[in-house]
Structures are given as C-alpha cells and as structure tokens.
Residue frames relative to the residue before (quaternion, step in Angstrom):
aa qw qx qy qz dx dy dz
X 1.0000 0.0000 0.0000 0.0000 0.00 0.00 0.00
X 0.8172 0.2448 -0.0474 0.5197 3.63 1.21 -0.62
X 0.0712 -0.7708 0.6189 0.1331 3.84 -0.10 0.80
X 0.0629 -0.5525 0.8038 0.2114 3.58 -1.65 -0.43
X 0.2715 -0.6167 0.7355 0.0710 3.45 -1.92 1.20
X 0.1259 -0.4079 0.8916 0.1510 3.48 -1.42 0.43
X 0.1383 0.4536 -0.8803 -0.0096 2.17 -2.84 0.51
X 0.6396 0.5323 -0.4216 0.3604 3.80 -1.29 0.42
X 0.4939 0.3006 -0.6289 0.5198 4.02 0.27 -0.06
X 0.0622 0.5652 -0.8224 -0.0171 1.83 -2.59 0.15
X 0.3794 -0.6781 0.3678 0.5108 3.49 -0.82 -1.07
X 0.0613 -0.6908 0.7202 0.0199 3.77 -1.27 0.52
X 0.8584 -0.3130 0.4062 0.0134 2.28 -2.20 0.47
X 0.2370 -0.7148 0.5790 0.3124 4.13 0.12 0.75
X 0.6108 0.2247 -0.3971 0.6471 4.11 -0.83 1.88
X 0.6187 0.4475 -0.4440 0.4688 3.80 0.42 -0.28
X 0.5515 -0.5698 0.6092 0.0067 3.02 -2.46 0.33
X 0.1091 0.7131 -0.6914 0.0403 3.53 -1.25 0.43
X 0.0823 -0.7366 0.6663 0.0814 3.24 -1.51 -0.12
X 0.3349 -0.7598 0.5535 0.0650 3.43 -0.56 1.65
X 0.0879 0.8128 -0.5594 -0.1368 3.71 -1.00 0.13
X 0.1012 0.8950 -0.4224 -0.1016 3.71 -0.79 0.10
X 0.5253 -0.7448 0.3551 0.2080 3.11 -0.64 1.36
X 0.1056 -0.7579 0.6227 0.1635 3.59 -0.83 -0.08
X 0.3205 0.6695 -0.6623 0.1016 4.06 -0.91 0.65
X 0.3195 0.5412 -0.7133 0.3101 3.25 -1.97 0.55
X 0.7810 -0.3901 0.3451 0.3448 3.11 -1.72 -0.48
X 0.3227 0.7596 -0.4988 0.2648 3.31 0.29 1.20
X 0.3444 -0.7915 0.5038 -0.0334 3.21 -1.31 1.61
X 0.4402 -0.1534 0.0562 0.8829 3.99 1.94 0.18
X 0.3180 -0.3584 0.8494 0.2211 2.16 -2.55 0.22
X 0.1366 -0.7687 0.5783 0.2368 3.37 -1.55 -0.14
X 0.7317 0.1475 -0.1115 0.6561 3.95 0.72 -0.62
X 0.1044 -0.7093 0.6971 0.0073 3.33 -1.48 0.04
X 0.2066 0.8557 -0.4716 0.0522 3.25 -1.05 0.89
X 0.3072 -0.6479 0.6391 0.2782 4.29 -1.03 -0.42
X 0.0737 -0.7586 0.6313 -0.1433 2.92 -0.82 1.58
X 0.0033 0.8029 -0.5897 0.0871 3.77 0.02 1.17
X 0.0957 -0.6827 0.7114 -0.1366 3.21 -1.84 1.48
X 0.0214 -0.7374 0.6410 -0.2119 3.26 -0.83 1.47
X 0.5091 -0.7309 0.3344 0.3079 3.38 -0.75 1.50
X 0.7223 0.3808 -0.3300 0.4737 3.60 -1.38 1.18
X 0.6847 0.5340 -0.1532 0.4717 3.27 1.32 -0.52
X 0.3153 -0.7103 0.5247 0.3475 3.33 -0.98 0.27
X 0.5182 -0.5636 0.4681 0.4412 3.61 -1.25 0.47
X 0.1665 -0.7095 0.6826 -0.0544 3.34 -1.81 1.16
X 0.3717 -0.6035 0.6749 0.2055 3.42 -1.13 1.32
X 0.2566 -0.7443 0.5961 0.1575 3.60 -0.85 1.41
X 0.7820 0.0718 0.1439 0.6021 3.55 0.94 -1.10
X 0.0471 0.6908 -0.7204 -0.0409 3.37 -1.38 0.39
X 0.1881 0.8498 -0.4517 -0.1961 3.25 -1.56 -0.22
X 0.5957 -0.6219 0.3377 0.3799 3.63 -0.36 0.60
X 0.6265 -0.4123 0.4497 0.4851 4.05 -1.51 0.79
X 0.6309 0.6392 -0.3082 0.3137 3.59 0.72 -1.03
X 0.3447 -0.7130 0.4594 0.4023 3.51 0.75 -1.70
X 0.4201 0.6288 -0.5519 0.3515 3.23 1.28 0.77
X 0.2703 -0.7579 0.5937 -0.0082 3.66 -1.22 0.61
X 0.2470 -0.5975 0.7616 0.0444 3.24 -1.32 1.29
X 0.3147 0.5928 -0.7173 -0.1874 3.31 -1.74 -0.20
X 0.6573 -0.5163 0.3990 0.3770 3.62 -1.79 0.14
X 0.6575 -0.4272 0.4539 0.4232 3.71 -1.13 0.57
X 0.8633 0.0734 -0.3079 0.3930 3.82 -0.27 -0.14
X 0.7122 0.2752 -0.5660 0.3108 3.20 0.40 1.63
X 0.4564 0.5935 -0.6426 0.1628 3.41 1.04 0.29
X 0.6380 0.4827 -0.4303 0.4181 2.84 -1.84 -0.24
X 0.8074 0.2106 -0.0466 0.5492 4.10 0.53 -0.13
X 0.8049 0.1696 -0.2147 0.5266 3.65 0.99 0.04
X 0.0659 -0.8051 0.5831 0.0868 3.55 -0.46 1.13
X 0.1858 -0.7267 0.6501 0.1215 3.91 -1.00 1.06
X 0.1804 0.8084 -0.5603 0.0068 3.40 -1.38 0.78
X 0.2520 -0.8328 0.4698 0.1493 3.89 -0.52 0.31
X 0.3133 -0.6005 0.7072 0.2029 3.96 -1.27 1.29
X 0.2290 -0.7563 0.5981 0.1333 3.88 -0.38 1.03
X 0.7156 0.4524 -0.3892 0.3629 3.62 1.04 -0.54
X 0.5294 0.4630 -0.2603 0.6615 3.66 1.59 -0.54
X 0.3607 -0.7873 0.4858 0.1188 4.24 0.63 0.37
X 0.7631 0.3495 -0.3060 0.4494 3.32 1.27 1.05
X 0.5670 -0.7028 0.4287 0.0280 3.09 -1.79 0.88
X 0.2483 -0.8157 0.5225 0.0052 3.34 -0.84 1.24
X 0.3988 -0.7434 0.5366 0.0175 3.17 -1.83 0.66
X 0.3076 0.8448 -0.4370 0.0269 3.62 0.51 0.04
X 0.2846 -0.7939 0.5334 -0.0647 3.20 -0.15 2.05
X 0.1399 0.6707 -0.7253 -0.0673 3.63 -1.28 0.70
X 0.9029 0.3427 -0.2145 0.1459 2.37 -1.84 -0.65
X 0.0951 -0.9625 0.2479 0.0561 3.52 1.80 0.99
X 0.0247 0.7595 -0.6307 -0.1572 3.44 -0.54 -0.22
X 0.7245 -0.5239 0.3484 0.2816 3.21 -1.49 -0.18
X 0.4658 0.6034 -0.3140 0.5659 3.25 1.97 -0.31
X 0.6693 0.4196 -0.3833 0.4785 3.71 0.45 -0.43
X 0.6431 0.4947 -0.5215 0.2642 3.99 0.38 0.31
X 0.1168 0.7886 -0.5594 0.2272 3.13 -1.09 1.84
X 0.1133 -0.7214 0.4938 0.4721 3.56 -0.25 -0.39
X 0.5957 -0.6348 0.4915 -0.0242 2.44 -2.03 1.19
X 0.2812 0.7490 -0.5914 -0.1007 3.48 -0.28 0.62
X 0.4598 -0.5185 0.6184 0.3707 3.57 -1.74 -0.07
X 0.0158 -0.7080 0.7031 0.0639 3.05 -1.69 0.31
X 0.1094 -0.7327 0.6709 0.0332 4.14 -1.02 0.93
X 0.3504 -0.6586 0.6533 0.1291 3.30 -1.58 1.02
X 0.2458 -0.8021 0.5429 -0.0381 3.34 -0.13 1.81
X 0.2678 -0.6613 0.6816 0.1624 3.35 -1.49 0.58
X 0.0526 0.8479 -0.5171 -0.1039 3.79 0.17 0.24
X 0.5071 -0.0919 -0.1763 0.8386 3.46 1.53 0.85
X 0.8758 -0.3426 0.2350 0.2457 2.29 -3.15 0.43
X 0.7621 0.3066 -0.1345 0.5542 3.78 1.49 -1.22
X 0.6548 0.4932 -0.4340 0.3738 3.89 0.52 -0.42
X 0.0369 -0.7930 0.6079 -0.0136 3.50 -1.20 0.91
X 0.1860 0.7833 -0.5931 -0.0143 3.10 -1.23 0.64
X 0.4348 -0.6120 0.5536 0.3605 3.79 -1.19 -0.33
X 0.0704 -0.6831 0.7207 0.0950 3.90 -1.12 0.57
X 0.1579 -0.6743 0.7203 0.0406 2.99 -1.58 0.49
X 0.4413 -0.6367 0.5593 0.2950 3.56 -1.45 1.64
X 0.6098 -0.5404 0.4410 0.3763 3.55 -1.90 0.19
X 0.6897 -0.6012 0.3166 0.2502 3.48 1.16 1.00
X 0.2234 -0.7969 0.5575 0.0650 4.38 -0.68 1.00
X 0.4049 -0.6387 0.6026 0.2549 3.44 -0.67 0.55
X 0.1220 -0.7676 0.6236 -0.0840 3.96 -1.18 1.19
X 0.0216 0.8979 -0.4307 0.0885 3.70 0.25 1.21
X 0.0902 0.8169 -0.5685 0.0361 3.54 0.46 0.36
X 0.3223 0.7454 -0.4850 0.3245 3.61 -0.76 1.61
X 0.3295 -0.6686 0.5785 0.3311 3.85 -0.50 1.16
C-alpha cells in the first residue's frame, strides 16, 4: 500500500557532498517520523537522522555537525544533505516513514535503500 524511493547515492570524493531523497506514495493518511538508517559491512546498523511531521531532528554522534535531515510534507518526502564525507560514511542508505494508512493502522516502510561510496 506504501512504497518509499531513494534517489541520490552515488560515489564522491572524501570533502565532497550528496543529497539523498525519498519519496513516499500509496495509501497514506499522515506520515509521522522520518528517518536514514545506514548499514555498512562489519558494522552495526545506525539511525543517521530522523525527524518529526513537526521538524524536530535527532541525528547520531558521527554525523552531526556534517549531515543535515529535512522533509517537504506537502511532496511526503525526506531528505539528506551529507557533507563533508569521509570514508567512514560508506553504507547504503535507506529511509524509512511511520505511516498512518488510516486514522488507527500503523506501520513503518522502508525504501529499497542507495548505495554511499566515499573514496579517492
């Protein structure tokens, strides 16, 4: 009933930039969180960012200061704007949104996830 699209990895440069986005459509009545969840072999998975319908924001100790999350609530999607890369940040990225698909059903989707490659 509900997809999420990535679009934006790729590969860059360690000091370079990207910006991830992901759509959300289907049967959806709110959204409520939103977030980037990145996994990179050997590693445990890490919530990079989240943020509330509202615009409050969480992110994880080794990207503040270098990853800024925000959301276009009327376009029902969520963004990523990564600088200042390093090589520690290659993972793929997916998004994931806590959907209301009615007033009482809840659930969480998750996009099919972007490769993030940071490497001279």
């Amino acid at each position: 009933q509900v997809q999420l699209v990535e679009s934006g990895g790729g590969l860059v440069q360690p000091g370079g930039s990207l910006r991830l986005s992901c759509a959300a459509s289907g049967t959806i009545f709110s959204i409520n969180a939103m977030g980037w969840v990145r996994q990179a072999p050997g590693k445990e998975r890490e919530l990079a960012a989240a943020i509330t319908r509202g615009g409050n924001t969480k992110y994880a100790d080794s990207v503040k200061g270098r990853f800024t999350i925000s959301r276009d609530n009327a376009k029902n999607t969520v963004y990523l704007q990564m600088n200042s890369l390093q090589p520690e940040d290659t993972a793929v990225y997916y998004c994931n949104a806590e959907v209301f698909t009615t007033s009482y059903r809840l659930n969480t989707y998750w996009g099919q996830g972007t490769q993030v490659t940071v490497s001279s």
